[in-house]
C-alpha positions, 0 to 999 in steps of 0.5 A: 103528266098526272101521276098513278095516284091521281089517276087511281082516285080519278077512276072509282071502277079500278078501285071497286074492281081492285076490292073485288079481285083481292077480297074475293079472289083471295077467298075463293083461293083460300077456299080451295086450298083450305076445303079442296071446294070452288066456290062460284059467287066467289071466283066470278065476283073476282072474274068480274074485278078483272074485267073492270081492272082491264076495261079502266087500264084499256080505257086510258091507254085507248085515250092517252094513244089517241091524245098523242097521235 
């Protein structure tokens, strides 16, 4: 059984949707808080790290389900 970590540096997506997410998810919510103003780049830059965060855990649990059946 290989280890989080392993599998983190394995999948270069996760780390590219986990950079996402935090720098620009992180911004939008400082922005709005700070100047009550949305910002659109923002808020989809970090919707689109979710999304490939969610497509990569997806991934491996569709394929660690199908190695134990």
């Amino acid at each position: 059984m290989e280890s989080k970590m392993s599998w983190c540096i394995k999948n270069p997506s996760f780390y590219l949707g986990a950079v996402l997410f935090l720098i620009f998810g992180s911004q939008c919510v400082m922005g709005y808080i700070k100047e009550h103003q949305f910002y659109v780049l923002e808020s989809i830059l970090s919707i689109i790290g979710v999304f490939m965060i969610v497509l990569t855990v997806k991934q491996k649990l569709a394929h660690h389900s199908s190695k134990s059946t």
